[in-house]
N, CA and C of each residue as an Amber inpcrd file, in Angstrom:
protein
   336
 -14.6020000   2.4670000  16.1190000 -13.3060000   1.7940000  16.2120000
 -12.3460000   2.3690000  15.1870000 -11.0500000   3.0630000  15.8000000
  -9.7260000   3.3520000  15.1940000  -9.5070000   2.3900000  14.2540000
  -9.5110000   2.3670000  12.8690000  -8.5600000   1.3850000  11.9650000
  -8.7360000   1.2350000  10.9200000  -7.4040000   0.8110000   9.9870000
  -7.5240000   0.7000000   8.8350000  -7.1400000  -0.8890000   8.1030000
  -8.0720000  -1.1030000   7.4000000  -8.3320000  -2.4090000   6.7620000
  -8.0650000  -2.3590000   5.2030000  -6.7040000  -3.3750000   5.2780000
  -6.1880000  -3.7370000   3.3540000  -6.7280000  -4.9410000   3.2510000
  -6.7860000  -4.0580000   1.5160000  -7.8040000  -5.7580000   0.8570000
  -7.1820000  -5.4830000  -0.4460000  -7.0940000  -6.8730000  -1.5450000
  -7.0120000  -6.4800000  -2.7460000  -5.5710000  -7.5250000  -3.0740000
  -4.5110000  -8.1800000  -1.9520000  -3.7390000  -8.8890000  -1.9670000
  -4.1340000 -10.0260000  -2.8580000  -3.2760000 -10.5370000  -2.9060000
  -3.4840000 -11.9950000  -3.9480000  -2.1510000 -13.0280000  -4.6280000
  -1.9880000 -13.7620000  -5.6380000  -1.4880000 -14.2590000  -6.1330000
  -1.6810000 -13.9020000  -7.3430000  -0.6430000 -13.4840000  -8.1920000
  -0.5680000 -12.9950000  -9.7120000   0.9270000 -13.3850000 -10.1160000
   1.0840000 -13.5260000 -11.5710000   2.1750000 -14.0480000 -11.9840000
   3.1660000 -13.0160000 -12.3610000   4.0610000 -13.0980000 -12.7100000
   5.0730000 -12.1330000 -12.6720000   4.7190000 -11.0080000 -14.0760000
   4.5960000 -10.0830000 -13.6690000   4.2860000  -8.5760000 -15.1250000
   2.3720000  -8.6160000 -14.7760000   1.9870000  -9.3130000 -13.9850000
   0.3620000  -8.9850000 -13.5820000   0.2880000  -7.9720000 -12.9180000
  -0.8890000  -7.3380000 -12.6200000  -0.8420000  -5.9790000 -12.0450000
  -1.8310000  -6.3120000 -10.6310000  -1.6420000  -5.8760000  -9.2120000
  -2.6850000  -5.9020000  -8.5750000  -3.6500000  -4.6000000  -7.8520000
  -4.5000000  -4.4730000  -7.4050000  -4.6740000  -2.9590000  -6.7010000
  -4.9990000  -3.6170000  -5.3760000  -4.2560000  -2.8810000  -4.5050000
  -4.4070000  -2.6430000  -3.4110000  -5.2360000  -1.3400000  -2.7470000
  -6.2670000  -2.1500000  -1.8800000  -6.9170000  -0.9360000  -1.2080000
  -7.2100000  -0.6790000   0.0910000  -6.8830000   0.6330000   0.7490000
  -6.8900000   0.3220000   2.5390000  -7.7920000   1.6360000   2.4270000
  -8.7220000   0.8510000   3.6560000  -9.9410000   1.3840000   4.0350000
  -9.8820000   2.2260000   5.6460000 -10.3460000   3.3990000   5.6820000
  -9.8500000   3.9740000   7.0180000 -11.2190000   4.2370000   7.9780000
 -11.5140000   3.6250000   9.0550000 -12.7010000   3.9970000   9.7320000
 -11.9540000   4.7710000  11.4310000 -12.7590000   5.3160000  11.8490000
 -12.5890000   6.5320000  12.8580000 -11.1840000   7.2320000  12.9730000
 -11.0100000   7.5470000  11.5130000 -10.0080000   8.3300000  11.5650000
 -10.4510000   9.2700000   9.9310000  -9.9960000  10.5600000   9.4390000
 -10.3570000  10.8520000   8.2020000  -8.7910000  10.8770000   7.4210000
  -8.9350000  10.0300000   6.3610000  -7.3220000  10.0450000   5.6200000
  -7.2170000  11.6360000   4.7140000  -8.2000000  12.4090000   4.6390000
  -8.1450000  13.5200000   4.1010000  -7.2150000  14.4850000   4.7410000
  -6.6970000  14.2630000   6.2400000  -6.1960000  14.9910000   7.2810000
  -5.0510000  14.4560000   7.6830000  -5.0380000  13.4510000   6.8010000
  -3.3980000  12.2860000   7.2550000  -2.5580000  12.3660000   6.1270000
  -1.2310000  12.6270000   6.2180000  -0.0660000  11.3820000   4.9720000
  -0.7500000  10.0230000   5.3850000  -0.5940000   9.7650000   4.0830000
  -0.9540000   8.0170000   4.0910000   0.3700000   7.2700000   3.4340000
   1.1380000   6.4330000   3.6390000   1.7930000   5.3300000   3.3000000
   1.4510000   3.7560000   2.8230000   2.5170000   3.6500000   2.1290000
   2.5190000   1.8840000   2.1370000   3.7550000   0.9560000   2.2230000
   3.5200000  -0.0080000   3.2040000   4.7890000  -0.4420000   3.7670000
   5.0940000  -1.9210000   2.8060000   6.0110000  -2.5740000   3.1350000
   5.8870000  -3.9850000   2.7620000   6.9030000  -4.5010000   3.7120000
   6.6790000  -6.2460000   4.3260000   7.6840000  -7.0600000   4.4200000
   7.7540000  -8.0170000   4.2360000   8.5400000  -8.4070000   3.9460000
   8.8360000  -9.8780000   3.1010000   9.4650000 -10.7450000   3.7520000
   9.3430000 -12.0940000   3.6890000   9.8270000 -12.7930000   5.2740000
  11.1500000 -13.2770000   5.4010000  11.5780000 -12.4710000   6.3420000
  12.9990000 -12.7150000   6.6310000  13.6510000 -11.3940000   6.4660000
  12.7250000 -10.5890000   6.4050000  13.3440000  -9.1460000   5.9230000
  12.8290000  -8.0250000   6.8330000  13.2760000  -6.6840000   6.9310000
  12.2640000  -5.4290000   7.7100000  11.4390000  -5.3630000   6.7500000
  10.5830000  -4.4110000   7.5970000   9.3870000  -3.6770000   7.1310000
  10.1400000  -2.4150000   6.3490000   9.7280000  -2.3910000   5.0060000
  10.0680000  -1.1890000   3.9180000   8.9150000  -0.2010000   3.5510000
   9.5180000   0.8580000   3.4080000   8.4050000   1.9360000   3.0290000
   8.4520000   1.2260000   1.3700000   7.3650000   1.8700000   1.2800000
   7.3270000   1.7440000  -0.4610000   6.7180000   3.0510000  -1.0950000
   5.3820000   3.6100000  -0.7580000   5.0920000   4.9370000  -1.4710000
   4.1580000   5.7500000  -0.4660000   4.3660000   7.1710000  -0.5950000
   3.4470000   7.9660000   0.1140000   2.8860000   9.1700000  -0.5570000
   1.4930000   9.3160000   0.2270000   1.0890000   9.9020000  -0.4860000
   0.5880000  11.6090000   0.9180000   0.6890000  12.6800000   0.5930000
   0.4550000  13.4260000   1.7860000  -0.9510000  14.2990000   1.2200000
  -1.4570000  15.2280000   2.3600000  -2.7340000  15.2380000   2.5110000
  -2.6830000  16.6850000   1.0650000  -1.8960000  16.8240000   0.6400000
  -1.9120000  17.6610000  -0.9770000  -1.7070000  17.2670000  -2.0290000
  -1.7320000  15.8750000  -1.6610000  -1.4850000  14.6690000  -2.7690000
  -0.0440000  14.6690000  -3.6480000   0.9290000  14.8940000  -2.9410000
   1.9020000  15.0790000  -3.5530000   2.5150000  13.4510000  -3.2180000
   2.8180000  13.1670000  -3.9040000   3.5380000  11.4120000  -3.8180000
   5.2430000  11.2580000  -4.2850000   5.3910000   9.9710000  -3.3840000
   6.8220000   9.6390000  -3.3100000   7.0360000   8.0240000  -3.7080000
   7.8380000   7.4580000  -3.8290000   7.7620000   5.8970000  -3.9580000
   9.5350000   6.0190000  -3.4500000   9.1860000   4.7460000  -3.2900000
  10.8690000   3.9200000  -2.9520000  11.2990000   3.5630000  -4.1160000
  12.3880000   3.5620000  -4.7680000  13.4730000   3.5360000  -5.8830000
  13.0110000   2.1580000  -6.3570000  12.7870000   0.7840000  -6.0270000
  12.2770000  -0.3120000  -6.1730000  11.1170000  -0.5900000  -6.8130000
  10.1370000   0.4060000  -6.7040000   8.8640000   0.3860000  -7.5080000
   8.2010000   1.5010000  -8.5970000   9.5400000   2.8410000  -8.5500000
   9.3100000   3.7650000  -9.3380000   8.5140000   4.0280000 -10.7140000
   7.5070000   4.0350000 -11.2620000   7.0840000   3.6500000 -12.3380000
   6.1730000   2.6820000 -12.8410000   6.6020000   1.6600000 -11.4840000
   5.8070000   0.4220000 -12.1500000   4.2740000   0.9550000 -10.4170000
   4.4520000   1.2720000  -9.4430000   3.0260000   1.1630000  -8.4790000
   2.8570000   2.9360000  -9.0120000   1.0990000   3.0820000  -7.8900000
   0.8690000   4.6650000  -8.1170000   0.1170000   4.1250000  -6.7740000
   0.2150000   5.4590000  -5.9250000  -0.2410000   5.5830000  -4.8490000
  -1.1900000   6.1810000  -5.1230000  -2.8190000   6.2860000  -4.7420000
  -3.7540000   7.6400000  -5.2590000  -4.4390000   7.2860000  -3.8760000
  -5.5580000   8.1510000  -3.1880000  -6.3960000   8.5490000  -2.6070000
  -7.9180000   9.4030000  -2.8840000  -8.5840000   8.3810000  -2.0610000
 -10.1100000   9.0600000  -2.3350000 -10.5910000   9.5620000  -1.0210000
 -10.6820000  10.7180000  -0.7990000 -11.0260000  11.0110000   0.5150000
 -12.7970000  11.0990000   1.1640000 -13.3890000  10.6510000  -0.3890000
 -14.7340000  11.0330000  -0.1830000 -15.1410000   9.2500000   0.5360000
 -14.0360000   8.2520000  -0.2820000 -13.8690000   6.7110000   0.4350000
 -13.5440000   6.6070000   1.5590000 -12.6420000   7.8560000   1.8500000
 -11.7770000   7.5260000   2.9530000 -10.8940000   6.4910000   2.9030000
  -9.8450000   6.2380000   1.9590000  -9.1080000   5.0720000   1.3230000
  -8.5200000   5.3820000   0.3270000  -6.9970000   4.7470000   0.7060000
  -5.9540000   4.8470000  -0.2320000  -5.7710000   3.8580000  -0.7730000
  -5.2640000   3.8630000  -2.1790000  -4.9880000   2.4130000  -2.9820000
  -3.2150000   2.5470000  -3.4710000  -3.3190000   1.2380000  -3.6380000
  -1.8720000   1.0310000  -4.2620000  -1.9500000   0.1400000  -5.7710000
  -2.0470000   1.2010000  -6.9890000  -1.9430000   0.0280000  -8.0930000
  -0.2970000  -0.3990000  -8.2920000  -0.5720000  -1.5330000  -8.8710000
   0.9530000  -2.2060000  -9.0310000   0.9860000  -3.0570000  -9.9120000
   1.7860000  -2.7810000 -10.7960000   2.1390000  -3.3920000 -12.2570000
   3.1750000  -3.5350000 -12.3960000   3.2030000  -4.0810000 -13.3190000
   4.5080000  -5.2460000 -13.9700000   5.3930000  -5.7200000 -12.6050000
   3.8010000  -6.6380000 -12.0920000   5.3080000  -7.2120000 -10.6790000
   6.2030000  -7.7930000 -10.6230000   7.0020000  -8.2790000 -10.1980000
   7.7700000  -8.7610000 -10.2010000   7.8620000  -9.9710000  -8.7300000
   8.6060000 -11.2020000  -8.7460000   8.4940000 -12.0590000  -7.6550000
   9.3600000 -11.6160000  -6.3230000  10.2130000 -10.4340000  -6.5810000
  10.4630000  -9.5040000  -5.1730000  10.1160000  -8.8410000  -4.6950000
   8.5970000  -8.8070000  -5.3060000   7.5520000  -7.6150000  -4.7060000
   6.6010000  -8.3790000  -3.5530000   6.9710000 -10.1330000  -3.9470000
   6.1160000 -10.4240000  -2.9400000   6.4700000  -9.9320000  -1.1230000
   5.5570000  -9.9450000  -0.7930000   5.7230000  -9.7500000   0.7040000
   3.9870000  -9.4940000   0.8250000   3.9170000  -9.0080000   2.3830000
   2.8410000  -8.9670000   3.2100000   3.0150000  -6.8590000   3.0440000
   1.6520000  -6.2360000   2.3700000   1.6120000  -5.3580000   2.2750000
   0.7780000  -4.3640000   3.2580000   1.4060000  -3.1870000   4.0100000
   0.3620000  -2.4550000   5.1570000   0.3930000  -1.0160000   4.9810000
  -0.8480000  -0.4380000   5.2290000  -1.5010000   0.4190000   4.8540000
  -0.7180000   1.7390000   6.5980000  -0.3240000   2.3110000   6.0730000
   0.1000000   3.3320000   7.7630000  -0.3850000   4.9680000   7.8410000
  -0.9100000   5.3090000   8.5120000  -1.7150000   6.5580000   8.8470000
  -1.0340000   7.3990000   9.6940000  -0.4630000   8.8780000   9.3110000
   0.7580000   9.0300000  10.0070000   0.2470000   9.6860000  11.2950000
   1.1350000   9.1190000  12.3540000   0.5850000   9.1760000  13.7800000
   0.1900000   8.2720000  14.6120000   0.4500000   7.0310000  14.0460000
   0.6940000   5.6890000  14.0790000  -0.0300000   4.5480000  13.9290000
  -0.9110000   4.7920000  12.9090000  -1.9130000   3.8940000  13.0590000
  -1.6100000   2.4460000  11.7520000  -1.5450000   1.8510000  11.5160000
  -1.3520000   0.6310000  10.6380000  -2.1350000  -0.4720000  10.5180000
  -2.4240000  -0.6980000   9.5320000  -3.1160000  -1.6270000   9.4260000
  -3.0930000  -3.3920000   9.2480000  -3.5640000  -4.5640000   9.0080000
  -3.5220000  -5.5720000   9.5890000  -2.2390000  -6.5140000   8.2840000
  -2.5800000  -6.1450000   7.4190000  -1.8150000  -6.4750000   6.2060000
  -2.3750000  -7.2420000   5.3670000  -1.6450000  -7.1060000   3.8640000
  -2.4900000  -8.1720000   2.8350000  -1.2980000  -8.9230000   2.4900000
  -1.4900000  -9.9110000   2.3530000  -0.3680000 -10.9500000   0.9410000
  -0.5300000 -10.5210000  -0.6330000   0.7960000 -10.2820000  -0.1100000
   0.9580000 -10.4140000  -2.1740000   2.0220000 -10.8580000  -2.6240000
   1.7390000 -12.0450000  -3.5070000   2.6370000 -13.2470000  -3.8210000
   3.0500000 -13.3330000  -5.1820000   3.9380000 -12.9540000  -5.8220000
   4.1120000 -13.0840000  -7.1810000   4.7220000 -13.8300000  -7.5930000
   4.3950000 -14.6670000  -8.5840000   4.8490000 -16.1010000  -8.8980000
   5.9290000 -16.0740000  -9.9050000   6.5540000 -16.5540000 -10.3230000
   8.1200000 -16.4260000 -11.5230000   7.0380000 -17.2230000 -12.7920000
């Protein structure tokens, strides 16, 4: 079965750090850009950081500094660490495999 599964969402207070991790089965992320999206309710779906198959990485202006996108290809899984959050980071976070594959999403809720 095609898909990728995030885990690692949660509730943390504002300047807590969380890691996010998406897991890729019948597909290899070694051979993909991998992304990470977010949306927050009432809002679109936003890119936030990518990472491509030479590991060269990007982020959205919003999280510059504070997330890091990395990849393990021997896991087959990309993570998202994220620090010093902030309570506009909450939203519902998804893992995307380029060529269209996405995954189911995690919560992440940051409290004031």
């Amino acid at each position: 079965q095609v898909q990728l599964v995030e885990s690692g969402g949660g509730l943390v207070q504002a300047g807590g750090s969380l890691r996010l991790t998406c897991v890729a089965s019948g597909i290899m992320v070694s051979v993909r850009d991998m992304d990470w999206y977010r949306q927050a309710p009432g809002k679109q779906r936003e890119w936030v950081a990518g990472i491509t198959t030479a590991y060269s990485t990007n982020y959205a202006d919003s999280v510059k500094g504070r997330f890091t996108i990395s990849r393990d290809n021997a896991k087959n899984a990309v993570y998202l660490q994220m620090n010093s959050l902030k309570p506009e980071d909450t939203a519902v976070y998804y893992c995307y495999a380029w060529g269209g594959l996405w995954g189911q999403g995690t919560q992440v809720t940051v409290s004031s």
